[in-house]
N, C-alpha and C positions, 0 to 999 in steps of 0.2 A: 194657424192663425185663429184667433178667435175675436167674437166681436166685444164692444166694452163698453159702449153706448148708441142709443137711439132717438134722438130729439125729432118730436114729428110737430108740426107747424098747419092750421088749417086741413088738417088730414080726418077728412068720416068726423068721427064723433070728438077728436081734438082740435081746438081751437087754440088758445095762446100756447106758445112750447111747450112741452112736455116733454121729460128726457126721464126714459127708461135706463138705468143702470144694470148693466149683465153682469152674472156673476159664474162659475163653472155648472150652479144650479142656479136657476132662476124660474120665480114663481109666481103666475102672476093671479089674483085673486082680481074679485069683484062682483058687483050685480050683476044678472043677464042684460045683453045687449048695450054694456057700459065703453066696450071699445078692447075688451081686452085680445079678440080674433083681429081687428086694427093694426095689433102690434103684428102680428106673420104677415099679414097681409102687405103691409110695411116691406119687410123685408125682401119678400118675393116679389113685389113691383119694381123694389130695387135692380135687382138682377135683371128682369126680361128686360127694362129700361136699356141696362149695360148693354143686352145681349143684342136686341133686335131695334133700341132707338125708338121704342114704342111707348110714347108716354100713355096713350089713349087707349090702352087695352080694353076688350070687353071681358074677356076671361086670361086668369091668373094660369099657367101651363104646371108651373111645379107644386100648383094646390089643384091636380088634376082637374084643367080647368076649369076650374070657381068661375062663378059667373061674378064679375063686379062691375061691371056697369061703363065704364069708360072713366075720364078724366070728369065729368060733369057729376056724376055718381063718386066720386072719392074724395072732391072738393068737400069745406066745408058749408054743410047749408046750400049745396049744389048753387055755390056763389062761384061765377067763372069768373069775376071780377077780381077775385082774389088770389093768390099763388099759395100751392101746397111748398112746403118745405120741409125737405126731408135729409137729416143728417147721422153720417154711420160712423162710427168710431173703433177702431178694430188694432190688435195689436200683431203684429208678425209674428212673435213667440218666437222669438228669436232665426227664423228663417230669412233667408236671403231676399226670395218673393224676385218681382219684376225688374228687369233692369232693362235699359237701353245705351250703358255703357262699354259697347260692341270694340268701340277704338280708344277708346280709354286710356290704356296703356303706352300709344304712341303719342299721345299728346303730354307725357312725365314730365317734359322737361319745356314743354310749350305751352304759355300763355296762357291756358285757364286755370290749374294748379285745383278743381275741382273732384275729389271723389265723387263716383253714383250716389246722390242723395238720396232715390228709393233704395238702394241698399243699405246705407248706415241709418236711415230712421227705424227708430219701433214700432213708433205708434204709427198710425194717420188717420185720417176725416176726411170723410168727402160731405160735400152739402150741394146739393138738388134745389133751385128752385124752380118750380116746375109752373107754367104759365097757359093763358089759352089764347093760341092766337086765332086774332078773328079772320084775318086776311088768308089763313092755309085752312080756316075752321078745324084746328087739331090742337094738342096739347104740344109743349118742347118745351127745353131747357133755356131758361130765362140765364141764368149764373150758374156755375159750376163750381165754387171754393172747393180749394185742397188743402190740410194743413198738415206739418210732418212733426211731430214732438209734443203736439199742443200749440203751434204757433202756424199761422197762416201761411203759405209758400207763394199759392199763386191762384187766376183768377180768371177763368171763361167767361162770357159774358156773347150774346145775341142778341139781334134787334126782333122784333115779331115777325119781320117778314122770312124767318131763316135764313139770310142771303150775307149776311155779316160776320159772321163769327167769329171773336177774336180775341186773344192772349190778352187781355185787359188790364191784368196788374203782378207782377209779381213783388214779392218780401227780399228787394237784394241785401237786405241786412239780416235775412236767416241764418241761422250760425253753419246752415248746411251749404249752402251757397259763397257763402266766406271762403275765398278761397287759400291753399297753403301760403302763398307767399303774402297775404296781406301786408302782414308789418312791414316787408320789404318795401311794399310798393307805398303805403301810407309815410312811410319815412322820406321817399323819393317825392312824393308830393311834397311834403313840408319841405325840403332843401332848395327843391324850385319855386317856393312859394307860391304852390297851386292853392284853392279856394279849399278847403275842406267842407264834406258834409257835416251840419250841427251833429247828429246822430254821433259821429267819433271824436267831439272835443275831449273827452274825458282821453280816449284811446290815445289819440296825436301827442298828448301833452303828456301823457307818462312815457310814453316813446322817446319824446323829445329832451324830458327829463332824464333818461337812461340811455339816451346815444353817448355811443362811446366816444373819445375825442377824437378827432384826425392828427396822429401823432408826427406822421411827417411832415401836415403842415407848423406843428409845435416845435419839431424841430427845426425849422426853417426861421423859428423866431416869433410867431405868429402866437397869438396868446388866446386861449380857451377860454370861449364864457359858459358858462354853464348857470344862463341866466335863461328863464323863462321868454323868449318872443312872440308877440300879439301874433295869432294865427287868424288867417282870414277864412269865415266861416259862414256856411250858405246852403240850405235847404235844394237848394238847385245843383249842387256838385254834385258829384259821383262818390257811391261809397265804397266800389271794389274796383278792381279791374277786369273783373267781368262783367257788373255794372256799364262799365265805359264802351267795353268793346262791343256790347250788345248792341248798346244804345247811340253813343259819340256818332256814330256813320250815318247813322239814318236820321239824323236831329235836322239836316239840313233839308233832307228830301221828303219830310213828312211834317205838314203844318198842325197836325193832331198827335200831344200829348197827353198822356192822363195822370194821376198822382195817388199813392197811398194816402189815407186819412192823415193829418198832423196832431190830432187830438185821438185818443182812444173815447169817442161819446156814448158810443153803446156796445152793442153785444157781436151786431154785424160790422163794428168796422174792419179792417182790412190788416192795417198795421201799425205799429206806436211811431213813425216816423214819415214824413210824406217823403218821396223819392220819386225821381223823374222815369217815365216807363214810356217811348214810342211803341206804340201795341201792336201785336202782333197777329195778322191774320191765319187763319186754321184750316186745313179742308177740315167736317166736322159733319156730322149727320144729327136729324132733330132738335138744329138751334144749336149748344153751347158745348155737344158732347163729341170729344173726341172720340174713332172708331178704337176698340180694344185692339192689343197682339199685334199693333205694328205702330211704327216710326212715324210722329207725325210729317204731315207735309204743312209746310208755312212758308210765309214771303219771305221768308229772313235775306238771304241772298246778299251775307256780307263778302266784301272783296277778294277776304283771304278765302279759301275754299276749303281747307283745314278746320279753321276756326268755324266757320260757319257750320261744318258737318258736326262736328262738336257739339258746339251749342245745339242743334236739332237735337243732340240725345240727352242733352242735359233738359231739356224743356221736354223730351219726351215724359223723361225721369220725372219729371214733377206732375205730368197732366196724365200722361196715359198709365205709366206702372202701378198708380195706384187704383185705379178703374180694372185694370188686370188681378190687380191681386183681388181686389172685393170681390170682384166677379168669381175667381177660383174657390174664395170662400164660401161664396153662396148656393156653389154649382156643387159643394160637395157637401150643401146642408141638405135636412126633409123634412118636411112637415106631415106625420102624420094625424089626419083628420078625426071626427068624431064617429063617423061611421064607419065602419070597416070591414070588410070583405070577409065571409066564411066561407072558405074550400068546400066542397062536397067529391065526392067519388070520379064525378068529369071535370075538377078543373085542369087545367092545362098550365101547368110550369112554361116560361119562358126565361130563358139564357139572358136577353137582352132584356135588359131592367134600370126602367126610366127614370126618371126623379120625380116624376108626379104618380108614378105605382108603389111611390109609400104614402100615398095621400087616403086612397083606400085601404092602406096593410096589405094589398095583394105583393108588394115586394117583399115582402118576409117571407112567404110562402116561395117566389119563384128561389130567394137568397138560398134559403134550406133546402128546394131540390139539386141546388148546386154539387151536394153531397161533399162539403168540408169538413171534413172528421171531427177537427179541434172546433170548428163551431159547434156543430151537432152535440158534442159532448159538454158542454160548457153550456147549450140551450139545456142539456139534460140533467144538470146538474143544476142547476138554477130553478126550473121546473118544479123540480122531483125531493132537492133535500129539505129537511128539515129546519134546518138553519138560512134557508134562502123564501124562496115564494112557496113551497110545500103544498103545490097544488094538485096533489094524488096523479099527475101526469108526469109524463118523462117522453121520451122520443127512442122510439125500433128502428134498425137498419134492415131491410129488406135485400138480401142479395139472389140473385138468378142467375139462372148459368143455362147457356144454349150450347146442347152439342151438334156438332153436322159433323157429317162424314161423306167425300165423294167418289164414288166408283165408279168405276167402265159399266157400260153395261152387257150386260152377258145374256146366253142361256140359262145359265147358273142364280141372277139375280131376281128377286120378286119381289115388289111391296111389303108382304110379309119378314120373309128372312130379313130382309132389310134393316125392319124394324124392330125385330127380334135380337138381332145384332146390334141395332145402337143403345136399345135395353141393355144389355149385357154388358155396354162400355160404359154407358152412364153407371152402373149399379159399382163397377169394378172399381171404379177413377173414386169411388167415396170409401173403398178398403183402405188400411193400413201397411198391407202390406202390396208393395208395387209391384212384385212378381206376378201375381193373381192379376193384373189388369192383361187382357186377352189383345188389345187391340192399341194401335196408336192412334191419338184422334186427331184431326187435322186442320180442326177450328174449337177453341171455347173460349164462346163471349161472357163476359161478367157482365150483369146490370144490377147495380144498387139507387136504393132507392130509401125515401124515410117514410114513415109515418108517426103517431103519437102511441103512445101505451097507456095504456090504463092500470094504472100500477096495482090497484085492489082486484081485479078483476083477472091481472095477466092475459091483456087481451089489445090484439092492434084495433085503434079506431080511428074516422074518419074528423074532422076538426067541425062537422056542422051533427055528429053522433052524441057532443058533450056540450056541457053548458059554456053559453054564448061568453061568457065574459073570460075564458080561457084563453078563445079564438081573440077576443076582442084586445088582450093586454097581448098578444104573441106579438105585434109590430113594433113594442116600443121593447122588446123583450131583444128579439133577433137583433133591433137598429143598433141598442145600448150594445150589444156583447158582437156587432162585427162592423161596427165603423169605427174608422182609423182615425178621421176628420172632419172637421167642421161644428153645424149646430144641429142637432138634432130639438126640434119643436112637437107638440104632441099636444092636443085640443083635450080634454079630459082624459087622465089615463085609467081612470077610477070606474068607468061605467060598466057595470054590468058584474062588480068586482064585491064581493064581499070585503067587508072591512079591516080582517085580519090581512086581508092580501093587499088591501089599500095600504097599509103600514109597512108592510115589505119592500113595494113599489119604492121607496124613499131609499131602501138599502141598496136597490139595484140601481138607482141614479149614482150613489155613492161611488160602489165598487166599479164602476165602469173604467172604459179607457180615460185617462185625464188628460188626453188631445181632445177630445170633444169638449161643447159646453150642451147645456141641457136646457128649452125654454118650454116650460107644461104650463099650459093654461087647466086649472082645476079648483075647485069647489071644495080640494078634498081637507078636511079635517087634520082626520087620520094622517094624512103621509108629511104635512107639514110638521105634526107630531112625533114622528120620527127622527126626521130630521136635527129639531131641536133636542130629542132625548143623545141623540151622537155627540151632540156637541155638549151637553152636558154631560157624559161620559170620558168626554176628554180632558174634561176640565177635574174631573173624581179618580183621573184615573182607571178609570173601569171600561173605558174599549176594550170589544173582541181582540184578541192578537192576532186576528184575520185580517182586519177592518181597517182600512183606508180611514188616516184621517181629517176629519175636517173640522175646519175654522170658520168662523165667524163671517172672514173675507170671502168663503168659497161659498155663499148663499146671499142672494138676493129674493125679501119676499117683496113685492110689488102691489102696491093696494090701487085699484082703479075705479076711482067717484065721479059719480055725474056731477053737475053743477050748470048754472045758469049760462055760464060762458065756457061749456063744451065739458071733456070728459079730464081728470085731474090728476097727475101721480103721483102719487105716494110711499118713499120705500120705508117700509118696519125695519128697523136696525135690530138685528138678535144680540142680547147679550153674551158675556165667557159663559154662564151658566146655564144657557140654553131658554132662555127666555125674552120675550119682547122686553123693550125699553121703552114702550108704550103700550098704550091700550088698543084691541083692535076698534076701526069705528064703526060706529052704532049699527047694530041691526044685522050684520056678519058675525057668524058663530055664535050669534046669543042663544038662538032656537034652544039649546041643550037646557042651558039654564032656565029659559022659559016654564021648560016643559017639566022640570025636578021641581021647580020652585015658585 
């Protein structure tokens, strides 16, 4: 899954929306302290949100805990008066993702006639509005929208006191909620001249139009009109018959309805159509947010017992599978940070490696004591050739070998002899020929182990013996060449980097795996430089026949301006030719020309 947009609302240093566009490279540029660390920040709040229901974080965990302040600190203008809004946009990439269509299949030929809507959508959105309430003094989720394709599905909604929570609206006219036998059922209404919803006048009347005749009543004498009839029509009908059965049972027993928008006015509305919705109460934790990885629990408590356990996994399907899937996505993203850990001779490898141990690069270090051959050599190669990062380093395999031997003890046996004898088995067990080895051994442990080389030198060295900016690019080095999934983020990758290897840096986002996406926040010149020289290579024909390639679509540069009313985004469109279709703005990247001219 990858993500495909970001719109952040009242968030730090953005004020009106701002919607970041992802791309498999994405770059975000800008002045210092303009909001561009805003955007990870973003994302990782999102998660622990998911994870733990904690809008009022003090510190971020998968930005090894960053201190950010709580909800009062992330607001804009530390106005609690206000709601942050925060919306993700992400695509499945064609995977199944979350489902809670457990019974699904026994229901084929029963009354809902609904596929798992999390599983046939691509796309989805979730949108956060995040509020502060005064009465719990904490942060929670004011609205919760979900949408599956680009269009709204359905809609959480909480009162401030947390003690509400409830399925507030859903899209029964989503084309994922339509269920198979519509036209059946919409023909059956028009024969009994039930009211139609406005929404399907165009629908009813071509239907109507194209019913076939009843031929046995023709036979009978009876004569075919196949004229048009006034169909009675009404905002208040039902548009499906899942629509009905949702809703019909509970209209009597519940004096509070609510309705989708009838006018599309703005950007928040709901839906193009108003529809009748009796709302649905939720267990839910932090106001408006379903708990992830289970079923929700709700009043629904319709007659039939079938229908109704249905329906729970079809409203799962809309509210929780997609808080599932984000959440999966962002659990296998990392950010690593600006500063970063340099090993020396006691650091200690750990097995267990967390997601906030690539916030300092110390998880590249534990990843690589893993001792995975095909990484190792693929770090080594990347390192070490000419054609890649060519940074006079490479990576040694270290192997050990323990022999033990145990014996009775005797008269016979001594300290000495002993160890004069396991000399002699060690020295033999490294001959060629096996006849010569005197003795059979009865333990040998392998322990391998890596370090770096020093390829001018031919000599192992420690990672804090070489210059810092080696150590410094090794995290975004290991993350590109052994993660499977997700986003990999990265706060400059440039520091501490001479410039020929800032240009390379841009090859290595390239040739990576293309299940990941990439979001570098950087200053750098050089490596955007690169990037644009690829695509102008493909456009001449002149790519590497090694080289991955890429288009226009697979790069996002992101410009990020201050301004009176918060921080502003901007994307640069690259042309075929490997160049901007604009100018960049003022005072970014001029310095060069300054300084010649």
């Amino acid at each position: 899954m990858k993500i495909k947009k970001l719109a952040l609302t009242n968030f730090r240093t953005f004020q009106e929306c701002q919607t970041i566009e992802f791309s498999p490279i994405t770059l975000l540029f800008g002045p210092n302290s303009v909001g561009k660390s805003t955007v990870l920040v973003a994302l990782f709040y999102l998660q622990q949100i998911i994870e733990s229901g904690n809008c009022n974080p003090e510190r971020l965990e998968a930005l090894g805990d960053k201190y950010i302040g709580g909800f009062k600190k992330l607001i804009h203008k530390n106005n609690i008066k206000d709601s942050i809004i925060i919306k993700l946009t992400f695509d499945k990439d064609n995977r199944i993702g979350s489902s809670y269509g457990f019974i699904e299949d026994l229901f084929e030929d029963y009354i809902t006639g609904i596929t798992s809507p999390s599983e046939l959508s691509e796309e989805m959105s979730i949108e956060f509005e995040i509020a502060w309430s005064t009465a719990e003094n904490t942060a929670y989720i004011s609205r919760y929208t979900i949408a599956f394709d680009g269009e709204n599905i359905a809609e959480v909604t909480s009162d401030s006191g947390l003690k509400q929570p409830i399925i507030s609206a859903i899209n029964y006219l989503h084309p994922l909620l339509i269920p198979d036998n519509h036209n059946e059922w919409l023909l059956n209404c028009i024969d009994e001249g039930t009211t139609i919803h406005e929404a399907l006048k165009v629908k009813a009347l071509d239907i109507k139009r194209n019913k076939k005749p009843d031929y046995r009543a023709i036979s009978k004498g009876n004569d075919y009109e196949d004229e048009d009839e006034d169909i009675s029509l009404s905002n208040d009908a039902f548009v499906s018959e899942f629509h009905q059965l949702l809703n019909k049972p509970r209209l009597a027993d519940n004096a509070t309805t609510t309705s989708t928008e009838s006018v599309l006015t703005d950007e928040f509305s709901f839906a193009s159509h108003k529809t009748i919705h009796v709302p649905i109460a939720l267990e839910s934790h932090s106001g408006a947010l379903p708990y992830i990885g289970k079923k929700l629990t709700v009043s629904l408590m319709l007659e039939d017992t079938r229908l109704n356990e249905r329906a729970i996994e079809i409203l799962s399907d809309l509210v929780v599978a997609p808080l599932d899937n984000l959440y999966d996505l962002l659990k296998d993203s990392l950010c690593i940070g600006p500063l970063r850990t340099i090993p020396d001779a006691l650091f200690q490898s750990n097995a267990n490696i967390n997601q906030k141990d690539w916030y300092n690069g110390s998880a590249s270090w534990h990843t690589l004591a893993k001792i995975d051959i095909n990484l190792l050599q693929t770090v080594n190669f990347w390192l070490s050739d000419h054609s890649k990062l060519n940074l006079g380093y490479g990576i040694a395999l270290h192997a050990e070998k323990t022999f033990s031997e145990i014996k009775r003890i005797s008269k016979h046996i001594s300290k000495e002899n002993l160890k004069a004898r396991l000399d002699t088995e060690i020295i033999s067990s490294y001959e060629h020929d096996s006849s010569t080895t005197r003795y059979q051994l009865d333990l040998i442990n392998n322990k391998l182990k890596y370090s770096l080389w020093d390829i001018n030198n031919d000599i192992s060295v420690e990672p804090n013996e070489i210059g810092v900016g080696i150590s410094q690019l090794m995290p975004l080095v290991v993350a590109s060449l052994s993660r499977k999934q997700g986003l990999i983020a990265c706060e400059q990758p440039e520091l501490h980097v001479h410039p020929r290897v800032q240009v390379a840096i841009g090859d290595l986002l390239l040739q990576s795996n293309n299940k990941i996406n990439f979001l570098i926040e950087t200053h750098s010149e050089h490596l955007i430089l690169r990037l644009l020289r690829r695509i102008r290579e493909i456009n001449e024909n002149k790519l590497p026949s090694d080289f991955n390639e890429i288009s226009t679509k697979d790069l996002s540069v992101i410009y990020i301006e201050p301004s009176p009313s918060g921080a502003k985004v901007r994307r640069i469109n690259v042309t075929e030719d490997g160049d901007f279709n604009e100018a960049w703005p003022g005072g970014f990247f001029d310095e060069r020309d300054e300084e010649l001219f």
